[in-house]
N, C-alpha and C positions, 0 to 999 in steps of 0.2 A: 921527617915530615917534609914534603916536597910544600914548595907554595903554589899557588892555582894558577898564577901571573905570572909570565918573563918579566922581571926584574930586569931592565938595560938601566945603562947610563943615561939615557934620556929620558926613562920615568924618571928615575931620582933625580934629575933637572927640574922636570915639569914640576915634579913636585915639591922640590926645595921651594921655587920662586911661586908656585902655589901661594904654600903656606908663610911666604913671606909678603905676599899682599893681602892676605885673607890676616894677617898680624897687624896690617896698617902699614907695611913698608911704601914708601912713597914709589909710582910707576918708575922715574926716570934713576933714582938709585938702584931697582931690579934691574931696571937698563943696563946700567952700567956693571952692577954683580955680573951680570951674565955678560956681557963683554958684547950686546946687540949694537948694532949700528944704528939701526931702523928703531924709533919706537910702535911701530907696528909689528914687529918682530914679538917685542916684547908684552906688546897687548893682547896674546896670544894665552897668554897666562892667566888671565882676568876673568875666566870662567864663573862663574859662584857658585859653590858647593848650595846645598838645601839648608845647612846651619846658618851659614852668610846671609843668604836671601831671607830666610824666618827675621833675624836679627837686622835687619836692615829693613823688611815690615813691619816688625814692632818698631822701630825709632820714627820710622814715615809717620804712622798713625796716632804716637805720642805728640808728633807734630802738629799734624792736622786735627786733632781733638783743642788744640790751642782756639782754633778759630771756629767763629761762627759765621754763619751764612744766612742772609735776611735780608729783604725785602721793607723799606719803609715805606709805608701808604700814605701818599696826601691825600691830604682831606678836600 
C-alpha cells in the first residue's frame, strides 16, 4: 500500500513540532528542539489544526459565560 503523500524529512519536522505545540510545549523550547535562530522561524509551526481551535472555542466561551453585561439605569 503506497501512501497518497511524499513523506520528506520536512513533513516529519513540521509535524513533530506541530504536535509538540498543539501538546502545550512552550514556543521558545520548540525553538530551540529545532535548532531555529529566529523565533519567527519557529512561529511557523503554530498553525491550528480544527481540534485545537474547536478546543480553544470551547474554553473562550466557558470564559466569557463567567461574565455578564449590563447596563444600570439611574433613576
Amino acid at each position: 500500500m503506497r501512501a497518497k503523500k511524499k513523506i520528506t524529512p520536512h513533513c516529519l519536522r513540521h509535524s513533530y513540532a506541530t504536535h509538540l505545540i498543539e501538546a502545550g510545549v512552550d514556543l521558545l523550547a520548540v525553538q530551540q528542539i529545532l535548532g531555529h535562530h529566529s523565533i519567527l522561524t519557529t512561529s511557523r509551526y503554530t498553525h491550528l489544526s480544527s481540534q485545537v481551535a474547536e478546543h480553544c472555542g470551547v474554553r473562550i466561551n466557558a470564559l466569557m459565560d463567567r461574565f455578564t453585561v449590563g447596563c444600570k439605569v439611574r433613576p
